[in-house]
N, C-alpha and C positions, 0 to 999 in steps of 0.2 A: 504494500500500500504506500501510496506516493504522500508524506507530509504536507498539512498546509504550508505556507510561508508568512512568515512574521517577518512584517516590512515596518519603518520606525522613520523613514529619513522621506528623501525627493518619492518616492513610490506611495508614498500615502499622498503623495496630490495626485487626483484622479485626470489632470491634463498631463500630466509628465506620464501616468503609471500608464493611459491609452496612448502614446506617441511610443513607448516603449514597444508595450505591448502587440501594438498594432490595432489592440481592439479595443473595445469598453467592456470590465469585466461586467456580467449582468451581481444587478444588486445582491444576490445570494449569495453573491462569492469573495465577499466585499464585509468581512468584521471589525466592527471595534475592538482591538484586545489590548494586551499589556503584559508585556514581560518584567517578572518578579525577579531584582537580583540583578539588574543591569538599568543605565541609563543611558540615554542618546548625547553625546559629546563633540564637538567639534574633532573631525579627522583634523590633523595638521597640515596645514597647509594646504588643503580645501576649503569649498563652501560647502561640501555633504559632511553628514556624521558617522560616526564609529559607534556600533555598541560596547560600552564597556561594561564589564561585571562589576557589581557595585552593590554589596552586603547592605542591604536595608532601601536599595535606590528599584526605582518602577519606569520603565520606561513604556511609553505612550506607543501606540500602533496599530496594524490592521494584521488580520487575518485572512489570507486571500486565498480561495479554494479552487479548486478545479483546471488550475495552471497543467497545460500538454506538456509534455516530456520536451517539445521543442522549444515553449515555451522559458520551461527551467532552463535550457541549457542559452539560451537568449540572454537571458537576467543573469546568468554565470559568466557570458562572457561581456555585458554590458558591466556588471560586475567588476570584473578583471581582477587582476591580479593582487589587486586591494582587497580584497575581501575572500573568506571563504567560508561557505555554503556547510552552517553546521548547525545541527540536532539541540534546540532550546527548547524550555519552558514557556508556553505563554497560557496567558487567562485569557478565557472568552466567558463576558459575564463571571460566573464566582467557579465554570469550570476548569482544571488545569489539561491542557493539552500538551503534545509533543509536538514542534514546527519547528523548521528549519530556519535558520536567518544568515545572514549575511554579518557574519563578525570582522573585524579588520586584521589582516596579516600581519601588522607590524603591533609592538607594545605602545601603550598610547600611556601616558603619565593619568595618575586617577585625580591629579587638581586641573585635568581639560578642562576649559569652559563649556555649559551647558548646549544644546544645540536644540533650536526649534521650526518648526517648520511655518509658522506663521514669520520668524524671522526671514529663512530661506525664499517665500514667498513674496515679503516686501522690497527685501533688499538683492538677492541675484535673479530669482527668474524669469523678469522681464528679460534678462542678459544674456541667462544659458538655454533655456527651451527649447528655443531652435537648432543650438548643436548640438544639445542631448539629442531631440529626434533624430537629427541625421545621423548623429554618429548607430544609432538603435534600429535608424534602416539601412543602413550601410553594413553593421552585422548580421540583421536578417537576410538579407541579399546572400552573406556569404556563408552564412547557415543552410540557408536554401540549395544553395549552389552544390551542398559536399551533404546532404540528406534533406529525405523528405519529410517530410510534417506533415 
């Protein structure tokens, strides 16, 4: 059985998360949740965040279901090499689930400053939007190209 994913940063705005995706997920597949035990921080020297694990700290997020195997491997490699694709905790309402997220590859100091998406929203994504999408269909192209979906 395939994990939901527990997304925290740019992927919980639903214009960045359809330009990735290519689609609009339908509302079902689309949760409020929150992972126990981490909080969303500023990656260094980016405008996206890092999850960091953080003893007592709750980070904000979505639960996103029913993602195709090409799908996963899209957001792995929009992802890159910054991040890797691992097995957390998240709540949905006062359930605990298993979902995968996107943790950061390098150690991130635990006095980062906090990171929010409302911040993300006012201050860079007027700026990056549009080369996130390209670059998200620029990898779908090359997804497509080397297997089908």
């Amino acid at each position: 059985m395939t994990l939901p994913l527990f997304v925290y940063g740019t992927l919980c705005d639903p214009e960045l998360r359809t330009a990735v995706l290519g689609r609009i997920l339908p509302p079902e597949a689309v949760h409020r949740a929150r992972a126990p035990g981490f909080r969303a921080v500023h990656y260094p020297g980016r405008v996206y965040p890092a999850l960091l694990r953080t003893p007592g700290g709750t980070a904000d997020g979505l639960l996103l279901l029913g993602l195709t195997p090409f799908e996963r491997d899209l957001l792995d490699a929009f992802e890159g090499d910054e991040y890797r694709r691992t097995p957390i905790a998240a709540m949905l309402e006062e359930e605990l689930h298993e979902a995968d997220a996107y943790l950061p590859a390098i150690a991130i100091a635990a006095d980062a400053p906090d990171w929010t998406l409302r911040h993300w929203q006012a201050q860079h994504k007027p700026r990056v939007l549009a080369a996130e999408a390209a670059t998200a269909d620029d990898l779908r192209q090359r997804l497509i190209a080397i297997r089908p979906h």
